[in-house]
N, C-alpha and C positions, 0 to 999 in steps of 0.2 A: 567268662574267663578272660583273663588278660593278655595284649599281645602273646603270643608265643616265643620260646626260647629260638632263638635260629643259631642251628647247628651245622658245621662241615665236619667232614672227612678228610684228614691227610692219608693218602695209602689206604690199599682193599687189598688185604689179603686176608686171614684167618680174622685177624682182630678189625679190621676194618668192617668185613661182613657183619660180624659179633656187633660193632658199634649200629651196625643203621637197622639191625634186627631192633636191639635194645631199645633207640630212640622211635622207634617204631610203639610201643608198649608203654611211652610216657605221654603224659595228658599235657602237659605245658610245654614241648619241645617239637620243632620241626628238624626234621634235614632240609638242607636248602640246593647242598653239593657234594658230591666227591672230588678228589685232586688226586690225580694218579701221575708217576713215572712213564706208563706204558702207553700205548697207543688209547686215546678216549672208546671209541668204536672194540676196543677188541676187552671192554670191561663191562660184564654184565650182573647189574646188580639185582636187589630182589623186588625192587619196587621198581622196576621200567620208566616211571616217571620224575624220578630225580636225575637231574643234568651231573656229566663227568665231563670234568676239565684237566685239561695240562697242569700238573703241579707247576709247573714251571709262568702259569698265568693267574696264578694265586693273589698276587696282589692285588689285582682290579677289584678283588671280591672285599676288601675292606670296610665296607658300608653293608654290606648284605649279609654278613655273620658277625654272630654274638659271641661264637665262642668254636676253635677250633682244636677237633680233637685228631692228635696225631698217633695215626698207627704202623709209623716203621719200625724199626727194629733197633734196638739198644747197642748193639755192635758198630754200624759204620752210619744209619740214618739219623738216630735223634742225637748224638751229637753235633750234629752240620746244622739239622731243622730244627731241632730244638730254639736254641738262640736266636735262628733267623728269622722264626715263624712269632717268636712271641714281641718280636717287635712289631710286629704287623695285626696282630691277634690275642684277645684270650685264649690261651694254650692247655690242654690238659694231655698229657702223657703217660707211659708207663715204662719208664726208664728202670728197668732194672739191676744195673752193673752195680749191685751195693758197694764194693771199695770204691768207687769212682761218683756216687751221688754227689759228696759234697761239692768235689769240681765241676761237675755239670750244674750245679743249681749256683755258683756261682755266676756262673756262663750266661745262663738264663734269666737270672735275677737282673742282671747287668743290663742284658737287652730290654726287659721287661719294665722295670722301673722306670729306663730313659723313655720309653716310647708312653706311659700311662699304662702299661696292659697287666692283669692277673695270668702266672701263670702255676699252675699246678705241677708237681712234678712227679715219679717215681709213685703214680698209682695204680693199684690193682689189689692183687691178695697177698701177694710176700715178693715186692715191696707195696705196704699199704695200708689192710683190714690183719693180717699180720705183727705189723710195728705198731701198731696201735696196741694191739692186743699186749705186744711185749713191755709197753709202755705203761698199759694199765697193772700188769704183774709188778711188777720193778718201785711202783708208786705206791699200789695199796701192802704191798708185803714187802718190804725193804730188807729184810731177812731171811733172804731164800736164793733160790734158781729156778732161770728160765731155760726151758727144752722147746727146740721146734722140731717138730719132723714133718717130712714132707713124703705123700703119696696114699694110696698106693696110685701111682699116676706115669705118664709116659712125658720124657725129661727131653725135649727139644733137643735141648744141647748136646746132650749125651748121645742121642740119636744119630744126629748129624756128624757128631765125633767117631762112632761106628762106621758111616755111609763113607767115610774119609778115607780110610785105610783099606791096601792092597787086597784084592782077593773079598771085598764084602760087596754084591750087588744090591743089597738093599737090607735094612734093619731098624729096629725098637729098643728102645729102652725102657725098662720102666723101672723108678725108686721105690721102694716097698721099706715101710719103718715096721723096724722088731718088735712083736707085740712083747716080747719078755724085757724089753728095754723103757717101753710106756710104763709097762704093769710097774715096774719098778720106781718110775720117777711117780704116779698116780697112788702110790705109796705114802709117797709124802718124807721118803728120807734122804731126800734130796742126795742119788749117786751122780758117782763122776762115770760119762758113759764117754768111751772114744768114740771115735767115728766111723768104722766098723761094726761097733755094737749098736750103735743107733738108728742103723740103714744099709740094706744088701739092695742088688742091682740085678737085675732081669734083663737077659739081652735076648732080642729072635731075630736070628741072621737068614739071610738068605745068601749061598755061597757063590760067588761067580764061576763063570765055568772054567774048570781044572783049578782052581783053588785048593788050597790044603786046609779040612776044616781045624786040625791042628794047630797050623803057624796061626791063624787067624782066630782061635780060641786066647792062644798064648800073647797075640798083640792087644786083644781087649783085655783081657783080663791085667795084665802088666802098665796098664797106660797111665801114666801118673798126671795126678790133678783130677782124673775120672774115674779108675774102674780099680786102680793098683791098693788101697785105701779101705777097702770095700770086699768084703764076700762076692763076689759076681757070679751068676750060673750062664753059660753061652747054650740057647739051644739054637740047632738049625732046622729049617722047617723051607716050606717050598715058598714059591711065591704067589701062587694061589692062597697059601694059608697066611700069610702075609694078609692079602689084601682080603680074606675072609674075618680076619680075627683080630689085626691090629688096626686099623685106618681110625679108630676114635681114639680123641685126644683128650681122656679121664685124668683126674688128679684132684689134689686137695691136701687135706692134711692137719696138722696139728701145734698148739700154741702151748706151754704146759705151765703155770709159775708154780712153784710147789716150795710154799715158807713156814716160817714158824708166827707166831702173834703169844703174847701175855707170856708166862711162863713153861713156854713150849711149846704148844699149841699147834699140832700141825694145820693147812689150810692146803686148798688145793685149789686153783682155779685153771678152768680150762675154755679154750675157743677152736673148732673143729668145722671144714669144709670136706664134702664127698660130690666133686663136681663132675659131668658126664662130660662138660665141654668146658675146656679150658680158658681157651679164647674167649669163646661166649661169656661168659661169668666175668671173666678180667675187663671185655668191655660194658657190661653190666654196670659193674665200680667205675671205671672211665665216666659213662655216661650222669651217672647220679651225680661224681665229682665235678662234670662239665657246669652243670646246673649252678652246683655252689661257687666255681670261679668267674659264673656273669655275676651272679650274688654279690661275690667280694667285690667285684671290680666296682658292678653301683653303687657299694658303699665306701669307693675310696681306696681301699686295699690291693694296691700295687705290688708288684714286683714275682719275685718264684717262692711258691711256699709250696708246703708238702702236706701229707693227712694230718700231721701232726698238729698243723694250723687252722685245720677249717672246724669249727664248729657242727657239729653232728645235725643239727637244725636242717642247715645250709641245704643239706644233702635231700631232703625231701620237697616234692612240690606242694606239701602243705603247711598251713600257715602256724606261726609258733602257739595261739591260741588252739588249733587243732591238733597241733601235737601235745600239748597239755592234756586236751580234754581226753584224745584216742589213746595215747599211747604210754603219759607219765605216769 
């Protein structure tokens, strides 16, 4: 086999972990590093033998990685790292703030390009193996509609949007899509579904003490941009049953294009994840896209692109004559 792939880590946290389990399970890729915020010493990872450094001594590492994959978070870190890091690096990310992609892949392109480096942007499963999907719908059936729904799975944001507000010590969310609203688009009559009927919301609270579980039902439930929009059911439950029954981060979900062809002709196509670990899986996709942006980069292909641009090849460590023979 040929040299190996040399991989870092920006940030260890849920997706961080996810990323060194992943490149742990590929045949042509090593980890070489982590690069953390926190203290080095107070991060323990699962292989004991890879070295943790100061993100902030990243640079030095220029010659020792191939390709680095960053896993902070789309709200206040890969904004800032994004662009900083892919002048320094091949960058693969999971930028998911969809209004906000095209300005950040500007941002990044910009750095990327001037420095020679490939970077990747906005992958995982939705933004991702998702857009792709909606992409293939939109191309082969041009006379239709596309539906995504998402879960049944526990919603980060949503979550932490609960944990926010007066009176709640701790809580869950999870999105759940209406099976009578699938069944309908898997039809093939292409309904118009609100947002409501495409998706209810599961909250399990844990109340703080003297809280009113009342006001505290009436604030999730009412919360506009999250829960106001939406069927929501609050249940409260202890915190033992909290950490017996909620602490996995499940999810997945669904892609739907549902068109017409010839003289009517319904079609249906569809692309479907039921994942146990969220993180896990999204750095799954990280890691396979990591591979294809050293790819591009050795064949010239600068600047920030996104799934939309990488060749499906790219993404495997086997050679395009074995993916002929194995898999076309």
């Amino acid at each position: 086999m040929s040299q190996k792939i040399r991989v870092g880590i920006a940030g260890y946290g849920n997706l961080g972990r996810g990323t060194e389990l992943a490149i742990a399970k590929t045949p042509d890729m090593e980890l070489v590093a982590v690069f953390t915020r926190r203290d080095p010493a107070d991060v323990a990872l699962v292989n004991k033998n890879v070295p943790v450094y100061k993100l902030d001594d990243i640079a030095q590492f220029q010659d020792k990685i191939d390709v680095l994959v960053l896993c902070g978070g789309s709200k206040s870190d890969l904004p800032e790292q994004g662009p900083a890091l892919s002048a320094l690096f091949n960058t693969v990310d999971s930028f998911d703030t969809h209004a906000k992609i095209p300005e950040y892949f500007e941002a990044v392109n910009n750095s990327a390009e001037l420095a020679g480096k490939t970077s990747l942007i906005a992958i995982g499963w939705d933004p991702g193996l998702f857009s792709i999907n909606r992409l293939f719908g939109e191309a082969i059936l041009p006379e239709g509609a596309t539906y995504t729904f998402w879960g049944k799975g526990l919603s980060q944001g949503h979550s932490d949007a609960i944990r926010r507000l007066p009176g709640v010590k701790a809580g869950v969310q999870y999105t759940i899509p209406v099976e009578e609203a699938m069944n309908k688009v898997r039809s093939g009559t292409m309904p118009v579904l609100s947002t409501r009927e495409k998706h209810k919301r599961d909250c399990y609270v844990v109340l703080a003490e003297g809280a009113s579980a009342s006001e505290v039902e009436r604030s999730i439930v009412t919360m506009p941009d999250y829960f106001a929009d939406y069927d929501t059911t609050v249940t409260f439950i202890t915190e033992e049953e909290l950490k017996r029954d909620h602490t996995a981060m499940p999810h997945g979900g669904f892609v739907i294009r549902s068109g017409k062809t010839g003289a009517g002709t319904n079609q249906v196509m569809e692309y479907s994840l039921a994942l146990d670990s969220n993180p896990e899986f999204t750095s799954s996709v990280l890691v396979a896209y990591a591979r294809a942006a050293y790819r591009l980069n050795q064949m010239g292909q600068t600047g920030a692109k996104t799934a939309f641009d990488v060749p499906p090849g790219l993404l495997s460590p086997k050679s395009a004559a074995e993916l002929r023979k194995e898999l076309l």
